[in-house]
TIRO-2110 file (N, C-alpha, C; in Angstrom, 1 decimal):
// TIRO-2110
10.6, 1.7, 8.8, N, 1, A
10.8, 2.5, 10.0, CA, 1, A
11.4, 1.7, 11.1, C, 1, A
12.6, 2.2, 11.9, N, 2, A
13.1, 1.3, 12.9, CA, 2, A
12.3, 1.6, 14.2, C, 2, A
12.3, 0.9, 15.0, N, 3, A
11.8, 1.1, 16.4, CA, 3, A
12.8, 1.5, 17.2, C, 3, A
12.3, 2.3, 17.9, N, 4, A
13.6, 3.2, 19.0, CA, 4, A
13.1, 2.5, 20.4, C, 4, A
13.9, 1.8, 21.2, N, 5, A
14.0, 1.4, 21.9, CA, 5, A
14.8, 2.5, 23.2, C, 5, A
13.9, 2.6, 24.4, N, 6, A
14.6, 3.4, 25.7, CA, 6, A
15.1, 2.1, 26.8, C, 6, A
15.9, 2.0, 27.0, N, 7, A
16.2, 1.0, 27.7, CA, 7, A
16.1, 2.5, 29.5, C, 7, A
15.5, 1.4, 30.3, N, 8, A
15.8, 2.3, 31.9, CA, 8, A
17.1, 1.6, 32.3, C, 8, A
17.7, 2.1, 33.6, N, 9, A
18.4, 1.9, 34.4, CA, 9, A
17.9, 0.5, 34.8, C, 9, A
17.6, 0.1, 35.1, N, 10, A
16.7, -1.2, 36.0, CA, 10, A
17.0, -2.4, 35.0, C, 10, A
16.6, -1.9, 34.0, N, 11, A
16.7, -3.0, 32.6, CA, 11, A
18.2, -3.0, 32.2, C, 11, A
18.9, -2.0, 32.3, N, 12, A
20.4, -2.3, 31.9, CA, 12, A
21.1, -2.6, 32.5, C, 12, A
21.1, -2.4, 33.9, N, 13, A
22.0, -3.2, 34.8, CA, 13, A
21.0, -4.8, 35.5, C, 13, A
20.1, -5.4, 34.7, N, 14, A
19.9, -6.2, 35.1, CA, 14, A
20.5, -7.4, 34.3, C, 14, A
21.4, -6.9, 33.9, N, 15, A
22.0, -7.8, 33.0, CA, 15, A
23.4, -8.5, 33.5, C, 15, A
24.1, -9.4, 34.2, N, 16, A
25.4, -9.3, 35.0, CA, 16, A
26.8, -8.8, 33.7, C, 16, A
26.4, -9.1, 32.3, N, 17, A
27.4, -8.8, 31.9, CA, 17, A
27.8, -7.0, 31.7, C, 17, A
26.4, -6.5, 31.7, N, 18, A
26.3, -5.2, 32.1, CA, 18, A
26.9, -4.8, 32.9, C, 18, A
26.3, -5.5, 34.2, N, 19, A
27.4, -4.8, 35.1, CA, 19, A
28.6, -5.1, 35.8, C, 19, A
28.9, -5.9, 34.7, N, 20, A
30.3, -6.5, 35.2, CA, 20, A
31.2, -5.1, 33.7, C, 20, A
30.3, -4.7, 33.1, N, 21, A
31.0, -3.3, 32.3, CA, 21, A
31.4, -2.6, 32.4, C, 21, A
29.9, -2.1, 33.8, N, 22, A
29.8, -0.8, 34.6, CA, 22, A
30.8, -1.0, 35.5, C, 22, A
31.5, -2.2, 35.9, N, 23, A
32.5, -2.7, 36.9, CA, 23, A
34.1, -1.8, 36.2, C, 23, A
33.8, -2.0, 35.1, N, 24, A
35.5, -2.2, 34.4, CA, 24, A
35.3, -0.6, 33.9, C, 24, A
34.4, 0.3, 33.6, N, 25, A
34.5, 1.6, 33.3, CA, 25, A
34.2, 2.4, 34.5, C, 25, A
34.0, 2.0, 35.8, N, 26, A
34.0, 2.4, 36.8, CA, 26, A
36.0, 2.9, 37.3, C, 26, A
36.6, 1.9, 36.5, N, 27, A
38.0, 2.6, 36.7, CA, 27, A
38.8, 3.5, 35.5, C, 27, A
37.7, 3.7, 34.7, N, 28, A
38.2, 4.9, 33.4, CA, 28, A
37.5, 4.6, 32.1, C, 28, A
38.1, 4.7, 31.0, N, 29, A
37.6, 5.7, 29.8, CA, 29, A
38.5, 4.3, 29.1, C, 29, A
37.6, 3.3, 28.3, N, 30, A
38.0, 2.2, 27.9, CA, 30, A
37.5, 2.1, 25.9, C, 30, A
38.4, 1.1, 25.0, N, 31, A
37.4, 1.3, 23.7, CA, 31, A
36.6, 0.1, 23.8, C, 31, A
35.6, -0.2, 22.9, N, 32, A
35.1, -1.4, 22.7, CA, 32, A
36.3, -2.4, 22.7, C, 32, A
37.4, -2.6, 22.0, N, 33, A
38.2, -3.3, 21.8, CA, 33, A
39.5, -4.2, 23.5, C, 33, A
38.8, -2.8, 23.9, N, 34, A
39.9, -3.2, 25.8, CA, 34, A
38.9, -4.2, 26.6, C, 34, A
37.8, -3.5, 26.2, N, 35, A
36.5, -3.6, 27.1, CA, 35, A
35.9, -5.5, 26.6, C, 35, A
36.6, -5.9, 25.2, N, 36, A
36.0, -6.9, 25.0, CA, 36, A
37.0, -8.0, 25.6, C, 36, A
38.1, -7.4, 25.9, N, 37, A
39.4, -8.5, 26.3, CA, 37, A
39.6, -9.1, 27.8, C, 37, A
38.0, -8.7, 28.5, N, 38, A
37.8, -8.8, 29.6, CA, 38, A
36.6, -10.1, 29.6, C, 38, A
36.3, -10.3, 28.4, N, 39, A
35.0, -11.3, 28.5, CA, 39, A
34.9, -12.3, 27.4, C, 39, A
34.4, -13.3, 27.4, N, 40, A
34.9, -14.5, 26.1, CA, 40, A
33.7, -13.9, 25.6, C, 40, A
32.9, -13.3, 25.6, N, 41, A
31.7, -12.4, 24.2, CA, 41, A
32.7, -12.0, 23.3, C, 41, A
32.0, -11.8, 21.8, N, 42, A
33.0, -11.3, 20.9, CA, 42, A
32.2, -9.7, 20.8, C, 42, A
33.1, -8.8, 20.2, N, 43, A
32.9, -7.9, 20.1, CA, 43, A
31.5, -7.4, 19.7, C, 43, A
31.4, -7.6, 19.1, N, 44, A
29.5, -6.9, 18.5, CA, 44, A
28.7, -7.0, 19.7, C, 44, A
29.4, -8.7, 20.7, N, 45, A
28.3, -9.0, 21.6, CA, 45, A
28.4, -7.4, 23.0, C, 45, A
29.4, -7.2, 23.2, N, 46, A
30.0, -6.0, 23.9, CA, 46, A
29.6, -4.6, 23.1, C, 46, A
29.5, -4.5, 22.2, N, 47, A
29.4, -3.5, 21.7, CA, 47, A
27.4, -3.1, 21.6, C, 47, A
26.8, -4.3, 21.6, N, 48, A
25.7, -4.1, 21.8, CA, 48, A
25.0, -3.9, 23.6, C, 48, A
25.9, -4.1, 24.4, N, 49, A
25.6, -4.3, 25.8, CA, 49, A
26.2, -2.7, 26.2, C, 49, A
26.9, -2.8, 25.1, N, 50, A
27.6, -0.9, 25.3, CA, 50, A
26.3, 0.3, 24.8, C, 50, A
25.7, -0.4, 24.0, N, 51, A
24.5, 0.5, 23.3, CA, 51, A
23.4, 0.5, 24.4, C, 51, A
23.1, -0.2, 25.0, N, 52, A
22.0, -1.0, 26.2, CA, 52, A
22.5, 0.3, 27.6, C, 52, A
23.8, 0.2, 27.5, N, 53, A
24.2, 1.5, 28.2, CA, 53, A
23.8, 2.7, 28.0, C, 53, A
24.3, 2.9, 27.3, N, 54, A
24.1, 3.8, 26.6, CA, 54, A
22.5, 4.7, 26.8, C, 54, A
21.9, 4.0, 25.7, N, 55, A
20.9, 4.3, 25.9, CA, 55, A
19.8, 4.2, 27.4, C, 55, A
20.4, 4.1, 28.2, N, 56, A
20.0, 4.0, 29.8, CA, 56, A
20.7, 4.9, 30.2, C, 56, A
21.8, 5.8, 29.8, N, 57, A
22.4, 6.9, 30.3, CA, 57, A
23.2, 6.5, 31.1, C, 57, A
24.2, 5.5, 31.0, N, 58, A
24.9, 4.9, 32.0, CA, 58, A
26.1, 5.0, 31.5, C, 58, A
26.5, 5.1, 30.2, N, 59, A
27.7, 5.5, 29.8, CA, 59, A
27.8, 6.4, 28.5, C, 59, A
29.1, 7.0, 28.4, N, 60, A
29.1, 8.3, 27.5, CA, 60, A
29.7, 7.8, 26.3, C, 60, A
30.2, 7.8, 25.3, N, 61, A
30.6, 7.4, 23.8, CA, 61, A
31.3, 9.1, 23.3, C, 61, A
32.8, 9.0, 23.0, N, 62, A
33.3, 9.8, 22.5, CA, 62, A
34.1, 9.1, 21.5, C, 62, A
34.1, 10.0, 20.2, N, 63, A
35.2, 9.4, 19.2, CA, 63, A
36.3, 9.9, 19.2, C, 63, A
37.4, 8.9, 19.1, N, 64, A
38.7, 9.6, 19.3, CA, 64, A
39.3, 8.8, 18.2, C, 64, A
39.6, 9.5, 16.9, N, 65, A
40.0, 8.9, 15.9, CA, 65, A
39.0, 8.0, 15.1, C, 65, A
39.6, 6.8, 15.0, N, 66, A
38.8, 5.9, 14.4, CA, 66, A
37.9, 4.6, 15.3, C, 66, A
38.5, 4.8, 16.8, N, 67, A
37.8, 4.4, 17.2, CA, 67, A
36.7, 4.6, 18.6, C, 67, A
36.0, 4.4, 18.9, N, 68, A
35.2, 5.1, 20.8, CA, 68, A
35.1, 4.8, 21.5, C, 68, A
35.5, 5.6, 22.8, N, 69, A
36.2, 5.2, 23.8, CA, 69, A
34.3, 5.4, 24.6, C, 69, A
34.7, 4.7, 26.0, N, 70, A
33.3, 4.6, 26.5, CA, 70, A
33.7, 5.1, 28.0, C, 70, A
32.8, 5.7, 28.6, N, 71, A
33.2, 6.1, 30.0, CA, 71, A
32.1, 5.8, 31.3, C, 71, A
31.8, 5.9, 31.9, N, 72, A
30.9, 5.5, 32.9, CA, 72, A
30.5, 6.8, 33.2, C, 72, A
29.0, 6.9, 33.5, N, 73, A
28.3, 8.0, 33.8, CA, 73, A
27.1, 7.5, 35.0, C, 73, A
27.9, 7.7, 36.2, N, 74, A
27.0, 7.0, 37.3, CA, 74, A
25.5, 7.5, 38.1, C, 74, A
25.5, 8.9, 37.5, N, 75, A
24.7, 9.2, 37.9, CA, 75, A
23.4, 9.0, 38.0, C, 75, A
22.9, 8.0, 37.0, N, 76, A
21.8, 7.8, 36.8, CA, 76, A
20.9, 6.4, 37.7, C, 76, A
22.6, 6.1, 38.3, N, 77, A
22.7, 5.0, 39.4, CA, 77, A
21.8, 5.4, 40.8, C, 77, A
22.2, 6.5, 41.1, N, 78, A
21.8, 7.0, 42.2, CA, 78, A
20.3, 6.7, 42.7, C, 78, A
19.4, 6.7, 41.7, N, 79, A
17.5, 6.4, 41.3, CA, 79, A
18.2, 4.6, 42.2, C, 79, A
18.7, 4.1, 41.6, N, 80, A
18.7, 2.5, 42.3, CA, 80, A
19.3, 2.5, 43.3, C, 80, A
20.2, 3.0, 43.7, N, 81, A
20.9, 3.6, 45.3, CA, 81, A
19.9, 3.7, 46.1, C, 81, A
19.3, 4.9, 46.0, N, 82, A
17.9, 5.3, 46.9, CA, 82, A
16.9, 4.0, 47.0, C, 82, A
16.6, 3.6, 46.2, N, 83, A
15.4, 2.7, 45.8, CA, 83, A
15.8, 1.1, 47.2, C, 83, A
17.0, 0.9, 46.7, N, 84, A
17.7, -0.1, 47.6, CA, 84, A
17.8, 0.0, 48.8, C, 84, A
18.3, 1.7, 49.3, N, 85, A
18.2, 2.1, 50.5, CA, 85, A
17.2, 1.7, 51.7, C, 85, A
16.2, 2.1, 51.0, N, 86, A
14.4, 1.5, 51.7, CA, 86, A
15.0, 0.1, 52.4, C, 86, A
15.2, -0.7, 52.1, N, 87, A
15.7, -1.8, 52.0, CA, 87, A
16.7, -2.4, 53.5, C, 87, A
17.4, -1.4, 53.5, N, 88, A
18.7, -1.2, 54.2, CA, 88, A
18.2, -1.7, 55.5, C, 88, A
17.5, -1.1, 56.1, N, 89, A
16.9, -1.4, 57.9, CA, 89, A
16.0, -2.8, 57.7, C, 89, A
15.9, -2.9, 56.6, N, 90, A
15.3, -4.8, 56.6, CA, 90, A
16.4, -5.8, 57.0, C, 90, A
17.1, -5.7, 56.5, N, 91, A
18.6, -6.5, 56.0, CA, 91, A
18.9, -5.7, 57.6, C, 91, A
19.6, -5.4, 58.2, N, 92, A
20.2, -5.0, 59.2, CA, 92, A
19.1, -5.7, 60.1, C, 92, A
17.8, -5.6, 60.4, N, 93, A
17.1, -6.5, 61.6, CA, 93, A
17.3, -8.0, 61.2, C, 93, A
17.6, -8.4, 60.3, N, 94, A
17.3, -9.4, 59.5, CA, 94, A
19.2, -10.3, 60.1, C, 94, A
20.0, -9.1, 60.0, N, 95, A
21.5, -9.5, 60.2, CA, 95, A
21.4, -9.3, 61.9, C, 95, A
20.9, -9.0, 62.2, N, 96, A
20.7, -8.7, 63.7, CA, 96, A
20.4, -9.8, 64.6, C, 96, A
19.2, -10.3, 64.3, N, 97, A
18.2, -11.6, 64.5, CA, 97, A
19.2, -12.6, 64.3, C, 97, A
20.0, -12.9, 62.9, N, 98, A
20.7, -13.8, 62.8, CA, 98, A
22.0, -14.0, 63.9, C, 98, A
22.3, -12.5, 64.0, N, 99, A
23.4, -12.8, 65.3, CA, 99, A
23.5, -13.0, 66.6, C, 99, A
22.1, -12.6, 67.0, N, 100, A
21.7, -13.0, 68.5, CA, 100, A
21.3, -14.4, 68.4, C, 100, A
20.4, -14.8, 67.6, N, 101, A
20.5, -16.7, 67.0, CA, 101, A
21.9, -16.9, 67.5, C, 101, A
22.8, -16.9, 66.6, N, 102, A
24.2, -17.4, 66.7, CA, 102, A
24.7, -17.4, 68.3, C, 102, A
24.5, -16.4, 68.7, N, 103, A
24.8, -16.6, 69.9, CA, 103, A
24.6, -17.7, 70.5, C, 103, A
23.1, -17.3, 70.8, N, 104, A
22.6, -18.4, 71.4, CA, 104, A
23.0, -20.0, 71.5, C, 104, A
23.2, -20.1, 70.1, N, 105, A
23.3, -21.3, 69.7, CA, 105, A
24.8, -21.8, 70.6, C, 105, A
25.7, -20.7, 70.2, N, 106, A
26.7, -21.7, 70.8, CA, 106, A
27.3, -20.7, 72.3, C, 106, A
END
């Protein structure tokens, strides 16, 4: 019996080749074969980081002919958007602090 693995959102873009994928389907509807001409991984290795997608709901798989094309499905992005947001007014006092420093200094 195989094991079914759910990959989350969290877990599949913590990967940078991930999201250096979610980078390149962020401009359209690519096959494994375009998608691997962007990275010295060989194909299986792309095609398994596509499945990793996939199954995190991050990208869609349609067959067109003989081979599938892959597309970006962002929405599931949004859950890390918000999550990071919280975040946002730390980093701004944080860039704030550092600029009034600067001042000072010189």
């Amino acid at each position: 019996m195989t094991e079914v693995v759910h990959h989350d959102v969290y877990s599949a873009i913590a990967d940078p080749t991930r999201r250096q994928v979610l980078g390149i389907l962020a401009g359209g509807e690519y096959s494994v074969t375009a998608l691997t001409s962007h990275f010295t991984v060989t194909r299986p290795a792309v095609s398994k980081h596509l499945a990793i997608l996939r199954e995190a709901g991050l990208v869609t798989e349609r067959k067109m002919g003989r081979e599938r094309r892959y597309r970006l499905r962002a929405e599931p992005l949004k859950e890390v958007r918000d999550w990071t947001e919280r975040f946002e007014q730390f980093w701004i006092a944080k860039l704030t602090a550092l600029e009034k420093h600067l001042e000072k200094e010189s």
